[in-house]
N, C-alpha and C positions, 0 to 999 in steps of 0.2 A: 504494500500500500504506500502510497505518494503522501508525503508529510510537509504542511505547508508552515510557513514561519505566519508568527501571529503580531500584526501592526496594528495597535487600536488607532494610529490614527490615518487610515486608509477609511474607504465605505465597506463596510461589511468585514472587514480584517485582513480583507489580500491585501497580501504584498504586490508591490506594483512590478512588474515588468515579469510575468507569468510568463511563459512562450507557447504561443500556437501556432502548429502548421495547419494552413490552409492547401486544398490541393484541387484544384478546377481547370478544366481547359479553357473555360471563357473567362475571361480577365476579366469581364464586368461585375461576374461574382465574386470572386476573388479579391477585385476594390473594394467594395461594397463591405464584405465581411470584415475587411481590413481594418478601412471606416471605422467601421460601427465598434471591434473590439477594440483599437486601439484608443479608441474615447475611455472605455473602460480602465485602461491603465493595460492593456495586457502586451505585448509586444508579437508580433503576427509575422509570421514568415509565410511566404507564399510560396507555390509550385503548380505547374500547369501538366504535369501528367504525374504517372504512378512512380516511374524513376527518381524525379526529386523529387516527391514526399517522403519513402525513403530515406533518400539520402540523407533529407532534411531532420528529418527522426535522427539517426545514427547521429549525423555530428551535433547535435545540439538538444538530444533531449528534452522535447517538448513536456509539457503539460497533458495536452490532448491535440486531439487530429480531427482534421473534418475535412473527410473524405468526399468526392463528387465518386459515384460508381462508374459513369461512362468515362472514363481518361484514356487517355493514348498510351501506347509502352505497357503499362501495366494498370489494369484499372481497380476500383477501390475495391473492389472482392479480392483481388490478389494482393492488393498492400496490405488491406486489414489481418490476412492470412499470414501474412508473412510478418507482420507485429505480433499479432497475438502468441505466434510460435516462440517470443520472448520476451513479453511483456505484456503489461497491464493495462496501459496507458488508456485514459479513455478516448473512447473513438465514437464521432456525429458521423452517418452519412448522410450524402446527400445526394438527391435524386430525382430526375423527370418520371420516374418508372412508377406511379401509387400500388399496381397490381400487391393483392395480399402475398406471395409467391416469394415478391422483391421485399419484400418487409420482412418474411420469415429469415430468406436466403440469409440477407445483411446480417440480423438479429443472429441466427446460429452460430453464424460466422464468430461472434465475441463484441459487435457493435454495442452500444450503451446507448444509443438513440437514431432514430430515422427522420429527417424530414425531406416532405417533398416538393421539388418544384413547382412554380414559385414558392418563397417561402418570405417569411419577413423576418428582416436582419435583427430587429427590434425583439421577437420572440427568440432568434436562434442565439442571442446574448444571452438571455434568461435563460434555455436551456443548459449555454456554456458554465451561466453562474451557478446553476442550480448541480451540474455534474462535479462541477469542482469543490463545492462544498461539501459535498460527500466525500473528498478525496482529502478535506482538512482537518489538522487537528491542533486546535490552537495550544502555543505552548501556555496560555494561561490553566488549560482545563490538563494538561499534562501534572503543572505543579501542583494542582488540587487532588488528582488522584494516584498518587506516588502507586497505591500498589496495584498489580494488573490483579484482572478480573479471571477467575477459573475456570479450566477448560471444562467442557461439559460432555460428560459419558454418557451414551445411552447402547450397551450392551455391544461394547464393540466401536461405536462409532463415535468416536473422540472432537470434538470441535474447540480447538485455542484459540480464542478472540487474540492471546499475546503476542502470537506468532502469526497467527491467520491460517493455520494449519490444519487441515482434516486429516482425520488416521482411520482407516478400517481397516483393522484386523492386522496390526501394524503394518498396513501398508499406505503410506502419505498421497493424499489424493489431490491434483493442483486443481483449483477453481478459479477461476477470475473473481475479480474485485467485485463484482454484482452478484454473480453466484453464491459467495462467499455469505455476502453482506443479506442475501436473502435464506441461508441458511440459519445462521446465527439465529435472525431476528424470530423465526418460526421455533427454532430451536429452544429458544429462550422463552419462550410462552407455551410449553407442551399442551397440547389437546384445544387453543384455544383457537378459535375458525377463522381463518383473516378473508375478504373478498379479495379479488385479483386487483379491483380499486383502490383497496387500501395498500397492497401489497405496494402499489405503483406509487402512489404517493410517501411511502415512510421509505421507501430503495431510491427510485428513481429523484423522490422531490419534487416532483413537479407535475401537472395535469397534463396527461396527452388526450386532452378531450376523448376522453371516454374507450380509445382503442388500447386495452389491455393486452395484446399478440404477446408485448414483449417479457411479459410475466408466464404467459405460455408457452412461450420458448426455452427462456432460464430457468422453471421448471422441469422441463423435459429435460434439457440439456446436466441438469442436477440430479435427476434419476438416473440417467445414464453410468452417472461417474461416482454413486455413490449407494443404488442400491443392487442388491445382488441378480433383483428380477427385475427390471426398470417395467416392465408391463403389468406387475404384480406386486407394487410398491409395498414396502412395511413403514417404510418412516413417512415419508410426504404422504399424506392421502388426499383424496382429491373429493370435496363438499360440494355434491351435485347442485349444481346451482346455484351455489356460492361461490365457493374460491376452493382451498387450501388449511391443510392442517396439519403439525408435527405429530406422530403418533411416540409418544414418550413414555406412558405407562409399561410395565412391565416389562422393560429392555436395558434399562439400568442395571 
C-alpha cells in the first residue's frame, strides 16, 4: 500500500506535487486532464500511446495512471497488464467503449475505476481524489495508533491489516489494494450483510451512480484466489438480493 505524507496545511492533506500519468492518443484529452489536475496541486505527466505510459510508470513512479484503452503501441488492457504484474498503483480507465463486456474486461484486468467517453474532467478529479485517499495514511493518525491492529483467523485463512497479507493454509495469497481492502472490511464484521452499494461506497468512496459491476468483479476475482471452491464459496456468501456477507462462524 502507497503511504502518503500528511500536510495540514494543503486542502484535504495532500501533499502537493502527487504524480500522475496520463496516457491518451488525443492530446485534447490529455490537456484537458492536465488542466484540470494540475489546478489541484498534483503534477501530471502525459503520454500519447501505451509505450510511454510505461515508460513513464518505471522512471518516475506515479501515484496512479489513467489509462485511455484505444492507444497505439500498446493499448490500456496491455499497460494495465503489464503494471498490475508489479504493482499496485491505482489505475482510471478511460474509454469510448460503455458496452458492459469493456467494463468487466478493464475491471478484471486490476482497474480501480472506468469512465467513459465523454466524460467530465471536473468528476474524473473527484474520482482521482477520492482513489487516493484510500491510498492515505496520514502521519497524524499513524502517531495516534502506535500499535497495529490483529491479524484475523478464521480457520485457516489469516488476514494482516499490518502487512496487508493473506495466508491460507500457509500459503501467502497476493491481492491488490481493493481486493485486499474489500476483504478486511467484510472480514471484520462476520455475518453482517453489506449491499454491493455500500460495498462501493466505504472501498471505492465514491458514487458510480448506481453501477455496482465493479464490486462484482472484485468479488469474483477474491473467490478465485482465496476460496478452495470459488463456485461453492464458504467465506464470501453471496445475499440474494442484496449484496454480500463474511461467513465467520465456526471457522475460527
Amino acid at each position: 500500500m502507497l503511504y502518503f505524507a500528511y500536510n495540514a496545511s494543503t486542502p484535504g492533506g495532500l501533499v502537493l506535487g502527487i504524480k500522475i500519468v496520463v496516457a491518451d492518443d488525443e492530446t485534447n484529452i490529455t490537456d484537458v486532464c492536465k488542466r484540470y489536475l494540475e489546478r489541484e496541486g498534483y503534477e501530471v505527466l502525459t503520454a500519447a500511446n501505451g509505450d510511454e505510459a510505461l515508460s513513464l510508470w518505471k522512471a518516475h513512479a506515479p501515484m496512479l495512471l489513467i489509462l485511455d484503452l484505444m492507444m497505439p503501441q500498446k493499448d490500456g488492457w496491455q499497460v494495465c497488464q503489464s503494471v498490475r504484474d508489479e504493482d499496485d498503483v491505482p489505475i482510471i480507465i478511460l474509454t469510448a467503449r460503455s458496452e458492459e463486456p469493456d467494463r468487466l474486461a478493464g475491471l478484471t484486468m486490476g482497474a480501480d475505476d472506468y469512465m467513459t467517453k465523454p466524460f467530465s474532467p471536473r468528476e474524473l478529479v473527484l474520482r482521482v481524489k477520492a482513489i487516493l485517499r484510500r491510498y492515505r495514511v496520514p502521519a497524524r493518525e499513524l502517531a495516534e495508533k502506535p500499535e497495529a491492529p490483529q491479524a484475523l483467523d478464521f480457520g485457516g485463512l489469516v488476514i494482516n491489516p499490518s502487512t496487508r497479507l493473506v495466508n491460507i493454509s500457509g500459503k501467502t495469497i497476493e491481492l491488490t489494494v481493493k481486493e485486499f481492502e474489500l476483504l478486511y472490511l467484510m472480514a471484520r464484521h462476520p455475518e453482517q450483510v453489506f449491499s454491493r452499494t455500500q460495498l462501493l461506497n466505504k472501498i471505492w468512496d465514491i458514487s458510480f451512480e448506481g453501477d455496482t459491476t465493479t464490486v462484482t468483479v472484485h468479488v469474483r476475482r477474491l473467490r478465485e484466489k482465496i476460496e478452495p471452491v470459488p463456485s461453492e464459496p464458504k467465506y464470501i456468501k453471496t445475499v440474494w438480493g442484496i449484496g454480500y456477507k463474511f461467513e465467520g462462524r465456526g471457522l475460527s
